[in-house]
C-alpha positions in Angstrom: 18.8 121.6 96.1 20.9 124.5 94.8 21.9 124.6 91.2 25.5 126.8 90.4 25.9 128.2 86.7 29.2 129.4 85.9 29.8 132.0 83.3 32.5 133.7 82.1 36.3 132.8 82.1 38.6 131.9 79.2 41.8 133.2 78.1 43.7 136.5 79.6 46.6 138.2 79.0 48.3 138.8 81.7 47.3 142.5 83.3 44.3 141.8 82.0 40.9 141.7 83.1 38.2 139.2 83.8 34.6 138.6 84.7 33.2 135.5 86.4 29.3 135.5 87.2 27.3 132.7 89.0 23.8 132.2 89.2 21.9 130.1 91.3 18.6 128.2 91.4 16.6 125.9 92.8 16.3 126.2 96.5 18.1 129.5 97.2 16.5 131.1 100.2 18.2 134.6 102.8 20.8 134.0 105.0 23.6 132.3 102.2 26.6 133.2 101.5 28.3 132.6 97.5 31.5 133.0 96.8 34.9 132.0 94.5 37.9 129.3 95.1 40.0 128.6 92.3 42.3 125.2 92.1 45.2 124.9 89.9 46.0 122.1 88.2 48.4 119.5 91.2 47.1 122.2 93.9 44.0 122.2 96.7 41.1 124.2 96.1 41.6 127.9 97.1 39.0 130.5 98.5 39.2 133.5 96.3 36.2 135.6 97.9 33.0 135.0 99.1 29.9 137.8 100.0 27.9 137.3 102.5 24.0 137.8 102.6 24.3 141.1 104.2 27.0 142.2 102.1 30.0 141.6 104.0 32.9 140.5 101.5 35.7 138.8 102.3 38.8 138.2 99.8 41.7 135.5 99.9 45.7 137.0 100.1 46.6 135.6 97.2 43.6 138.0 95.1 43.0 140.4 97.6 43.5 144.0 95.7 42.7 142.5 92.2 39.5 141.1 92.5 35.6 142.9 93.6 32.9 140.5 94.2 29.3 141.7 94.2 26.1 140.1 94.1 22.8 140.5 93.1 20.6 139.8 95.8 17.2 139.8 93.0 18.8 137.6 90.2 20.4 135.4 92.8 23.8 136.2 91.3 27.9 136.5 92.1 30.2 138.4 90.0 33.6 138.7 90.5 35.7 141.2 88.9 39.3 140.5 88.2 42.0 142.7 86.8 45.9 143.0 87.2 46.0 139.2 86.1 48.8 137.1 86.3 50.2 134.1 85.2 49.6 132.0 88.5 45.8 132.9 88.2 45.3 130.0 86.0 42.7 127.8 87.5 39.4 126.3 87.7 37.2 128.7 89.4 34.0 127.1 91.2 31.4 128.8 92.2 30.0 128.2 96.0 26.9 128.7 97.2 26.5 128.5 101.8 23.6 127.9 103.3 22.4 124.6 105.5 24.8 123.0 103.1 27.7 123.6 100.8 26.6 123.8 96.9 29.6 124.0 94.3 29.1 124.6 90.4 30.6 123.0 87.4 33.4 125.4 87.6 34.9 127.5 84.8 38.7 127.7 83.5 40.7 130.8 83.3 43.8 131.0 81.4 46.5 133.5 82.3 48.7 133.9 79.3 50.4 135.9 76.6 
């Protein structure tokens, strides 16, 4: 077993910046992937970004530009770096951890208002 902890989120302004981290535990062994989706309140989950074990990072259209994910490969962590936000950024943002199995935090809401 994997265990996700969120930090991070909150309330933004929009243009502003934000900072999600993840940290896993448990069972966390090389060859994983961890990443971001996001889902908005009446909309299916969304991938946001996800870095693979090697390093190789991936970002979804909607963020893509905005957002930097990083990880540390030590601490078993996932950071992802947001700025430029806007409005439609609003979400619950889950945390996702890839190995033999899918893991998925508690998530963490962000706000995108004035």
């Amino acid at each position: 077993q994997v265990q996700l902890v969120e930090s991070g989120g909150g309330l933004v302004q929009p243009g502003g910046s934000l900072q999600l981290s993840c940290a896993a535990s448990g069972s966390v062994f090389s060859g994983n992937t961890m990443g971001w989706y996001r889902q908005a309140s009446g909309k299916e989950r969304e991938f946001v970004a996800h870095v693979t074990n090697n390093g190789r990072t991936t970002y979804g259209d909607s963020v893509r530009g905005r957002v930097t994910i990083s990880r540390d490969y030590v601490k078993n962590t996932v950071t992802l770096q947001m700025n430029s936000a806007k409005v439609e950024d609003k979400a619950g943002y889950y945390c996702k951890y890839r190995s033999d199995q899918n893991y998925w935090g508690q998530g963490t809401q962000v706000t995108v208002s004035s």
